[in-house]
Each structure stands twice: as C-alpha cells, then as structure tokens.
The first five atom37 places (N, CA, C, CB, O) and aatype in JSON, in Angstrom:
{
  "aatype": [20, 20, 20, 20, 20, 20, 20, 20, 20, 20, 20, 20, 20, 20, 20, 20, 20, 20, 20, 20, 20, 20, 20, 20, 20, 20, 20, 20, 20, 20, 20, 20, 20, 20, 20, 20, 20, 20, 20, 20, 20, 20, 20, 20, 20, 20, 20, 20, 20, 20, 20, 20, 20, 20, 20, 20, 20, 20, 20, 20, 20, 20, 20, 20, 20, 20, 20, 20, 20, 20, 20, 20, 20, 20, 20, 20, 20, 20, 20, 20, 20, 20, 20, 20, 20, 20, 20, 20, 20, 20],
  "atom_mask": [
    [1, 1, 1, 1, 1],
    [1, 1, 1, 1, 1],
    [1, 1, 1, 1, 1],
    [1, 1, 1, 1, 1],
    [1, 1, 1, 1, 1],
    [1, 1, 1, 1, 1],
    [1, 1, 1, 1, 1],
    [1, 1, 1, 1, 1],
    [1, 1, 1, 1, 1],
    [1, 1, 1, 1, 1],
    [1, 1, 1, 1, 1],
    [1, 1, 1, 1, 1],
    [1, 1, 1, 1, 1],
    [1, 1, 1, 1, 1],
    [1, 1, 1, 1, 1],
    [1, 1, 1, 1, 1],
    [1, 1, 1, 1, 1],
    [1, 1, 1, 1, 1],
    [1, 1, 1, 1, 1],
    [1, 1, 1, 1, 1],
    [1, 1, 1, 1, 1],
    [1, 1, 1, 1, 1],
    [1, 1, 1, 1, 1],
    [1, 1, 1, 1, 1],
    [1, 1, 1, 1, 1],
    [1, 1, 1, 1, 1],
    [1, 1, 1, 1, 1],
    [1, 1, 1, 1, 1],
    [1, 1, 1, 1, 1],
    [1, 1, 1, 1, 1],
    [1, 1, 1, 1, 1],
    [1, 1, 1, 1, 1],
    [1, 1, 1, 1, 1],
    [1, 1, 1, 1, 1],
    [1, 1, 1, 1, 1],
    [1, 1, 1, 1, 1],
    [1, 1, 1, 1, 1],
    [1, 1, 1, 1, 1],
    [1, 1, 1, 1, 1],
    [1, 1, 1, 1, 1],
    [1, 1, 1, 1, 1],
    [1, 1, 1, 1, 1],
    [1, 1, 1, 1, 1],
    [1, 1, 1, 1, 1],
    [1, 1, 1, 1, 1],
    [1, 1, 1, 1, 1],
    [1, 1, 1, 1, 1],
    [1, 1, 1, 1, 1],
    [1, 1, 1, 1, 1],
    [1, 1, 1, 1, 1],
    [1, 1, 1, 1, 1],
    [1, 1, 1, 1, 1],
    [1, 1, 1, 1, 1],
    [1, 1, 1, 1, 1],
    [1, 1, 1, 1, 1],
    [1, 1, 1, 1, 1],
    [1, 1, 1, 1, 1],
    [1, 1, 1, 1, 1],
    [1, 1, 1, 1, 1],
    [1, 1, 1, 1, 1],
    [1, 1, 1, 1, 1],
    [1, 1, 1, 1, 1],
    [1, 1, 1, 1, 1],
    [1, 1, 1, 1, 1],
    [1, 1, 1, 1, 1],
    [1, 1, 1, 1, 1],
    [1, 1, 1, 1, 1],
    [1, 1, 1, 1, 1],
    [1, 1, 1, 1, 1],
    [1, 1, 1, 1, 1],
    [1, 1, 1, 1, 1],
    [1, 1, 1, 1, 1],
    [1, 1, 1, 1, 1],
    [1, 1, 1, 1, 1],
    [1, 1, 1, 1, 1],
    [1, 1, 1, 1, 1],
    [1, 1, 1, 1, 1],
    [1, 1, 1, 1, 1],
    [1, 1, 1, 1, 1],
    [1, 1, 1, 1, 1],
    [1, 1, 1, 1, 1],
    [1, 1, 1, 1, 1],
    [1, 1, 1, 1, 1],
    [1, 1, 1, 1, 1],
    [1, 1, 1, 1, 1],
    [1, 1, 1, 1, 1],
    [1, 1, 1, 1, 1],
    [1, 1, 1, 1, 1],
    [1, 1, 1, 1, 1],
    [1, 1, 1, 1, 1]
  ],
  "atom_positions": [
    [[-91.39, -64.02, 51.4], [-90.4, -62.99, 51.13], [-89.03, -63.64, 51.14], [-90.49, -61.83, 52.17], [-88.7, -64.14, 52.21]],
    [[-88.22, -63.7, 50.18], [-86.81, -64.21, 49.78], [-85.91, -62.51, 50.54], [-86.68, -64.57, 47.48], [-86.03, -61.29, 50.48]],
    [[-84.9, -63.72, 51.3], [-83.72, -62.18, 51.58], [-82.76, -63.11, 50.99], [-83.19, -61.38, 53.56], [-82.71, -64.32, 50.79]],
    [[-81.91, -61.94, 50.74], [-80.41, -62.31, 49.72], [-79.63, -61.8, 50.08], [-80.21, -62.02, 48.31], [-79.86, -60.59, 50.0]],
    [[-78.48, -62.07, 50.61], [-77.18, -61.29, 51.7], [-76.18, -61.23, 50.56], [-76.43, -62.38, 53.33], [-75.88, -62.0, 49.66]],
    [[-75.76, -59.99, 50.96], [-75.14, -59.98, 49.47], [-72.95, -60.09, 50.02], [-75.89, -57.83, 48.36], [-72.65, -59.42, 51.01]],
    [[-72.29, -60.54, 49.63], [-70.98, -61.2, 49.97], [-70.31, -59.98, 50.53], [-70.14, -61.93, 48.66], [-69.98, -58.91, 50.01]],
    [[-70.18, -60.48, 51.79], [-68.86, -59.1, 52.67], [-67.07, -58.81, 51.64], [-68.1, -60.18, 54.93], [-66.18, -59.63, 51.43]],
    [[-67.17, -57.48, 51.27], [-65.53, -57.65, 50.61], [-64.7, -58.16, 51.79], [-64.74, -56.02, 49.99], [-64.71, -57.38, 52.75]],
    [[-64.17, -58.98, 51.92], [-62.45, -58.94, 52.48], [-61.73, -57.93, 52.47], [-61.54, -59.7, 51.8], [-61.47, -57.16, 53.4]],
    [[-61.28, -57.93, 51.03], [-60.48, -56.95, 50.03], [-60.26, -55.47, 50.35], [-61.18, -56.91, 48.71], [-61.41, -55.03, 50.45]],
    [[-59.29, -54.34, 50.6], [-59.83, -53.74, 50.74], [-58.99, -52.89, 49.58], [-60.12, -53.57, 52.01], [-57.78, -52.95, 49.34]],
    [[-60.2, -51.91, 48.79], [-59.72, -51.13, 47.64], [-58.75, -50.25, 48.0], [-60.73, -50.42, 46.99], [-58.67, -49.69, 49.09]],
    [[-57.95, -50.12, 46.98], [-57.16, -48.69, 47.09], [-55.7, -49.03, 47.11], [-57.54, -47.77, 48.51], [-55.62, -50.25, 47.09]],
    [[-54.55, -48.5, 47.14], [-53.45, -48.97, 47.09], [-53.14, -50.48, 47.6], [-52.83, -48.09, 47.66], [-53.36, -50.92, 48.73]],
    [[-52.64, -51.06, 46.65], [-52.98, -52.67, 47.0], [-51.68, -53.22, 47.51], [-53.51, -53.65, 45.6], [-51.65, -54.28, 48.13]],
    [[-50.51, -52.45, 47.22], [-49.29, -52.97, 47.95], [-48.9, -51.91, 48.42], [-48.22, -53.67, 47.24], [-49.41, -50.88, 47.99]],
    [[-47.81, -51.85, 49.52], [-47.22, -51.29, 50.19], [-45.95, -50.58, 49.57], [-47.08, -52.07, 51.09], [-45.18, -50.06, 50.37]],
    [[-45.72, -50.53, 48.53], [-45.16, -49.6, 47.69], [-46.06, -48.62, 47.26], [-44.61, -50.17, 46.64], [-45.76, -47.43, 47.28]],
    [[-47.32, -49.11, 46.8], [-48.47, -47.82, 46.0], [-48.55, -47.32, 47.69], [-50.58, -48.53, 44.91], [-48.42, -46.1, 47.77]],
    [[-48.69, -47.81, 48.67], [-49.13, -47.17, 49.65], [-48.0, -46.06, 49.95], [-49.45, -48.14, 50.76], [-48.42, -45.03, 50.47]],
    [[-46.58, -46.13, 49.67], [-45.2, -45.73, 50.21], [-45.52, -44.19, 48.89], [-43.44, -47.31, 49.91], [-45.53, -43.01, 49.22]],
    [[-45.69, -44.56, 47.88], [-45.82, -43.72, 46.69], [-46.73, -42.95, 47.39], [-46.28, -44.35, 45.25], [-46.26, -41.95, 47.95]],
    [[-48.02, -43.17, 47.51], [-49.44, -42.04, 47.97], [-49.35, -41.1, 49.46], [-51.03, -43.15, 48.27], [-50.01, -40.13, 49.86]],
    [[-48.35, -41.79, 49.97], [-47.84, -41.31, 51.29], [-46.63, -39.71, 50.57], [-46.76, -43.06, 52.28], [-46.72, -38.51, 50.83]],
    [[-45.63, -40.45, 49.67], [-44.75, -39.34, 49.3], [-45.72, -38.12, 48.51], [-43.47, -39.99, 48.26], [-45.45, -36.94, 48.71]],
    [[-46.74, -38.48, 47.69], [-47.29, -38.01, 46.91], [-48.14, -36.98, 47.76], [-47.84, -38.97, 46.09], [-48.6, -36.0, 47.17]],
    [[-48.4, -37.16, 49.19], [-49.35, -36.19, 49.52], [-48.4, -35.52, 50.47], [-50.81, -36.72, 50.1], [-48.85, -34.5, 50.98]],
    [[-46.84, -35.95, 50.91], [-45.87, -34.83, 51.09], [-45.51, -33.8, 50.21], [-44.82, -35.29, 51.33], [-45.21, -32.61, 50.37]],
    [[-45.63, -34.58, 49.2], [-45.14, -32.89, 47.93], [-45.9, -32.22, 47.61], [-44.64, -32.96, 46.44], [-45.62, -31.32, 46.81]],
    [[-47.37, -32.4, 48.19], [-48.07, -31.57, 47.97], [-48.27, -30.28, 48.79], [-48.92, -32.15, 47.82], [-48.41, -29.1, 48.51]],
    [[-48.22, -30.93, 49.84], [-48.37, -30.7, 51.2], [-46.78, -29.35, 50.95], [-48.21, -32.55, 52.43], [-46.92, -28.14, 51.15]],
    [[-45.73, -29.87, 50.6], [-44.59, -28.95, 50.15], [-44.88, -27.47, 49.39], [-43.76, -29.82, 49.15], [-44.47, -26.31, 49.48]],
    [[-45.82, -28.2, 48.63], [-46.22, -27.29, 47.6], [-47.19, -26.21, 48.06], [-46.81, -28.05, 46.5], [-46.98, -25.06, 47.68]],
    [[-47.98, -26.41, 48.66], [-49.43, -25.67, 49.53], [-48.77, -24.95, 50.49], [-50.67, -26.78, 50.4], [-49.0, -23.75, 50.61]],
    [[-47.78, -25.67, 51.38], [-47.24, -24.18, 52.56], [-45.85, -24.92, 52.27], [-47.94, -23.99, 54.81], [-45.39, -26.02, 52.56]],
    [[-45.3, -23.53, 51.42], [-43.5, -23.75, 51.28], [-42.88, -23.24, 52.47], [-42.7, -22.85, 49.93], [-41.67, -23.41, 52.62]],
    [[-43.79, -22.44, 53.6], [-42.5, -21.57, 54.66], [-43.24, -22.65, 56.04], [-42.74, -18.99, 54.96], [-43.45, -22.24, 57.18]],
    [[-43.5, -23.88, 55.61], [-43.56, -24.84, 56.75], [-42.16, -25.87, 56.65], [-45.09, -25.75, 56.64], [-41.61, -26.28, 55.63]],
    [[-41.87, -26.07, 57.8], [-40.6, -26.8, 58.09], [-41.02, -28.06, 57.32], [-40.2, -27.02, 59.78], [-42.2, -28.31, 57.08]],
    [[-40.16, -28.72, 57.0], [-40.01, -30.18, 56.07], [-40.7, -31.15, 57.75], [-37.6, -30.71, 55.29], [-41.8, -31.7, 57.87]],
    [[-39.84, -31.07, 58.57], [-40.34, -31.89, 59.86], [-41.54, -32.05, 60.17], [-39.96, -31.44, 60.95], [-42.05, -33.05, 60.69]],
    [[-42.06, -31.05, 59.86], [-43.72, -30.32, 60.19], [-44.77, -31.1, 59.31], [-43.88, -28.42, 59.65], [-45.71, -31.8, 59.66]],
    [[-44.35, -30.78, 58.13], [-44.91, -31.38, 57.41], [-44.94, -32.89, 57.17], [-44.67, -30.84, 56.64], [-45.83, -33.57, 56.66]],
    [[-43.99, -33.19, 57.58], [-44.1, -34.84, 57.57], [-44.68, -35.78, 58.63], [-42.81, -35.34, 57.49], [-45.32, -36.83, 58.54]],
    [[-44.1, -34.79, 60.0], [-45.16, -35.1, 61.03], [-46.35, -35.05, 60.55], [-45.17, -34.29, 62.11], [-46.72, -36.19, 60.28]],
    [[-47.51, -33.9, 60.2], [-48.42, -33.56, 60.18], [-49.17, -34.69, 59.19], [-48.32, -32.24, 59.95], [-50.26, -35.25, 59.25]],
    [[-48.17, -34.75, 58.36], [-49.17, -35.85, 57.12], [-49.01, -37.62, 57.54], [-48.28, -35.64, 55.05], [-49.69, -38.59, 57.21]],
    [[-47.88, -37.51, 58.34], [-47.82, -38.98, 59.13], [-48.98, -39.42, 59.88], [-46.73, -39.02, 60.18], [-49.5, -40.52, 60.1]],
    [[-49.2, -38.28, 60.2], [-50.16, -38.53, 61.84], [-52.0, -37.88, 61.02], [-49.21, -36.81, 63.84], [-53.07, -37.72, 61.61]],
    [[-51.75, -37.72, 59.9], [-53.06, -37.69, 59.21], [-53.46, -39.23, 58.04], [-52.95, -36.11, 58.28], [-54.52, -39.56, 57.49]],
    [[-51.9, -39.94, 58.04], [-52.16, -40.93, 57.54], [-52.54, -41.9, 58.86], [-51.07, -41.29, 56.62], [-53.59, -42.47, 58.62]],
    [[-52.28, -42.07, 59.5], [-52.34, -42.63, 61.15], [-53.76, -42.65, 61.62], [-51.46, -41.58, 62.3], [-54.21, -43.71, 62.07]],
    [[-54.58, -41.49, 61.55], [-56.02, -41.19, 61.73], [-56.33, -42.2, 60.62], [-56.59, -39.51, 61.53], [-56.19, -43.33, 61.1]],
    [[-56.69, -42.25, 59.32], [-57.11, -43.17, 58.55], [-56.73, -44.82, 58.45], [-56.86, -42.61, 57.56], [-57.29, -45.71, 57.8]],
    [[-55.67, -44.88, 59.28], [-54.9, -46.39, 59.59], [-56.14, -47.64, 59.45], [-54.16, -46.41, 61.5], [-55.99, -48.5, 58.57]],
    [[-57.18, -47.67, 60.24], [-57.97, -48.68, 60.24], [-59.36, -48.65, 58.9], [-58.46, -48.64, 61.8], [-60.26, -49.49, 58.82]],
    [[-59.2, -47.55, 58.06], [-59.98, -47.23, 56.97], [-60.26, -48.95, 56.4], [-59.07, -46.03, 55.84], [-59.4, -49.79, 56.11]],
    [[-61.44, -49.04, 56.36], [-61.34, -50.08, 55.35], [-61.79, -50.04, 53.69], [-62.06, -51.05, 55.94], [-61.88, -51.03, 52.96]],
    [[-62.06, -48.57, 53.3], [-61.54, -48.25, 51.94], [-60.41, -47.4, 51.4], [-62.44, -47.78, 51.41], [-60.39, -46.24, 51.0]],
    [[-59.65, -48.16, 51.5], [-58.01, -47.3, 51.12], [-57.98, -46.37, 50.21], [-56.84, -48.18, 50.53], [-57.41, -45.29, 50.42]],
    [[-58.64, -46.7, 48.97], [-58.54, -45.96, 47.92], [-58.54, -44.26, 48.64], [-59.83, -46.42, 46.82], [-57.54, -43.56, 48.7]],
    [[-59.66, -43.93, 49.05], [-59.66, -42.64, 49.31], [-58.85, -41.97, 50.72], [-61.07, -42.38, 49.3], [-59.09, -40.86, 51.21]],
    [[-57.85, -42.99, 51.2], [-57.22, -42.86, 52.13], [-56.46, -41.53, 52.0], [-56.53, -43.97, 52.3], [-56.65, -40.53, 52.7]],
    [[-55.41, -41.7, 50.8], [-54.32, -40.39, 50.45], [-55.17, -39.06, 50.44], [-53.52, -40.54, 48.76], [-54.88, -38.27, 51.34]],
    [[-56.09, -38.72, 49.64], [-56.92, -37.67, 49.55], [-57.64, -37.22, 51.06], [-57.96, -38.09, 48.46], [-57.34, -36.2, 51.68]],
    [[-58.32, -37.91, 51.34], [-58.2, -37.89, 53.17], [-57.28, -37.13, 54.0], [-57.84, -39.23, 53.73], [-57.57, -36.13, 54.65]],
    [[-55.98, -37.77, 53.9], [-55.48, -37.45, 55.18], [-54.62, -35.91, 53.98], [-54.29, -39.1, 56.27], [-54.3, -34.86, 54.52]],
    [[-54.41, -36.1, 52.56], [-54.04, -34.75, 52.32], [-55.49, -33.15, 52.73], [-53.6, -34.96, 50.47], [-55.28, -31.95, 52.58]],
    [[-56.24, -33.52, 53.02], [-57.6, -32.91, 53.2], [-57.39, -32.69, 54.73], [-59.01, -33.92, 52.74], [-57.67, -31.62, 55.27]],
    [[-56.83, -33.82, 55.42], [-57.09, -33.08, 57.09], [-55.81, -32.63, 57.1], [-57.5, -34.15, 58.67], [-55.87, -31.52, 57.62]],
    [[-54.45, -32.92, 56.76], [-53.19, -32.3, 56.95], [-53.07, -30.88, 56.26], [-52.12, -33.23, 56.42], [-52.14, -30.22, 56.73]],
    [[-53.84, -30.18, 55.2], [-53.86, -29.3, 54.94], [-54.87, -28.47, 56.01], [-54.0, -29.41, 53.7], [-54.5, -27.37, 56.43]],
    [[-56.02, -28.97, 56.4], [-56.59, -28.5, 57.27], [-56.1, -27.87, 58.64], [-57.23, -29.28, 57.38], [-56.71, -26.99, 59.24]],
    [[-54.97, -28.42, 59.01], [-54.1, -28.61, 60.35], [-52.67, -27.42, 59.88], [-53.5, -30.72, 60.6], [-51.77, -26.88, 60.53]],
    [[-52.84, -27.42, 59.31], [-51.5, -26.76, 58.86], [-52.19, -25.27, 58.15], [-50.48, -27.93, 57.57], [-51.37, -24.36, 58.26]],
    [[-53.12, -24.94, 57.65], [-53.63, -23.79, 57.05], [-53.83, -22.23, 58.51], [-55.34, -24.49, 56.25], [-53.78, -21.0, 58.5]],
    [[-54.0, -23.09, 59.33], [-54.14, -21.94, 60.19], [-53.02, -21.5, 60.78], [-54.99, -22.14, 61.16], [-53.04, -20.62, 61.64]],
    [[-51.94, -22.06, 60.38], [-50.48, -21.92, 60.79], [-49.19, -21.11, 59.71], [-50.05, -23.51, 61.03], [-48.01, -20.75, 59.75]],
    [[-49.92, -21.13, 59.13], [-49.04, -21.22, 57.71], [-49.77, -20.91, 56.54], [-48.46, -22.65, 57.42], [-50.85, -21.48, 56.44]],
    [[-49.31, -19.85, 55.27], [-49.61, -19.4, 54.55], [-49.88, -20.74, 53.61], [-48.84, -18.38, 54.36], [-49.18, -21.72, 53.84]],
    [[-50.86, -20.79, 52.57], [-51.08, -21.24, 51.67], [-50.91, -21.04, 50.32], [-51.74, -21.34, 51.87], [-50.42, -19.95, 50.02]],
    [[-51.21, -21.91, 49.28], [-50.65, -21.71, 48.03], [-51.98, -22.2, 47.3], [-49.17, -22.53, 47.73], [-52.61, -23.14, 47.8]],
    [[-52.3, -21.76, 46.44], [-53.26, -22.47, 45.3], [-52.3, -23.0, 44.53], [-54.29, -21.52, 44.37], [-51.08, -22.87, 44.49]],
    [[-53.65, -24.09, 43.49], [-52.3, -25.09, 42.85], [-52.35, -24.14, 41.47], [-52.67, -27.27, 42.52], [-52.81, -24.71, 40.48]],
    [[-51.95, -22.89, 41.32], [-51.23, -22.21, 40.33], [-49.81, -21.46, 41.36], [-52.43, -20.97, 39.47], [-48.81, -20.89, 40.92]],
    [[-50.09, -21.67, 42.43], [-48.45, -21.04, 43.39], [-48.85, -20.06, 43.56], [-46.82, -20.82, 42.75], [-48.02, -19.32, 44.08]],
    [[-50.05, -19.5, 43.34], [-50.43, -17.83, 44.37], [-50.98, -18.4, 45.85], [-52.13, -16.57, 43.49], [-51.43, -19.42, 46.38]],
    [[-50.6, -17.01, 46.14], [-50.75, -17.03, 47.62], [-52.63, -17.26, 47.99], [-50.01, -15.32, 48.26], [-53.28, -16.38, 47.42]],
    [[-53.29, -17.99, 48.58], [-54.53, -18.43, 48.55], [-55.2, -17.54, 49.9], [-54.54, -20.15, 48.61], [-56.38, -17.68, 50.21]]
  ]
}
C-alpha cells in the first residue's frame, strides 16, 4: 500500500495584503451601517472589531469578512432594528 502526503499550504487564502484586509474590514462597517442605521457609529465599530478579533487566528482568510459580518450582525440584531438589503425594515 503506497501513502502520499499531500503538501501543507503555508499560504493563507483570502485578502493577501493588509490593505485588502483594511478595505474588507471598512466594507463590512458599511454594511453593518446599512443593516442597523439607529446603532451608534462606536457600536458598530466596536462590534465588528471584536468580530474581526474572534476570526484573528483563521487560517482561511478569504471567508474571514463574511464571518465576522455574520456574527456582528448576529450581536447587534437583538439590540437594534434591522434593515434588509432593499432598506425595509426586516
């Protein structure tokens, strides 16, 4: 019986510099803006800081942003009115 180990990535996918990372970070604040408008700006930035923070040691980035926009909306929905992405009230 032949085993074949197949090569560990290093690499890890998903925003590859720290600008795309700075971009996907703003990108899931304006959303986050957009979903509960009568949440404080502070709130929200806390909230999505500290949901990017939980994913910190991810070692597939790519799906990092979607992530922590998924638990920061989660955290914030029971607090605060929501929006569907047409701007009605959800």
């Amino acid at each position: 019986m032949k085993v074949t180990f197949l090569p560990v990535l290093t690499s890890r996918a998903g925003p590859s510099t720290p600008a795309a990372e700075q971009r996907a970070r703003q990108d899931v604040r304006t959303r986050l803006e957009r979903r509960f408008p009568d949440a404080p700006s502070e709130t929200l930035e806390t909230t999505a800081a500290a949901s990017f923070a939980y994913f910190a040691d991810a070692r597939v980035r790519h799906y990092v942003p979607v992530l922590a926009f998924k638990r920061a909306s989660r955290q914030l929905s029971g607090r605060y009115g929501t929006r569907d992405a047409a701007g009605g009230v959800a």
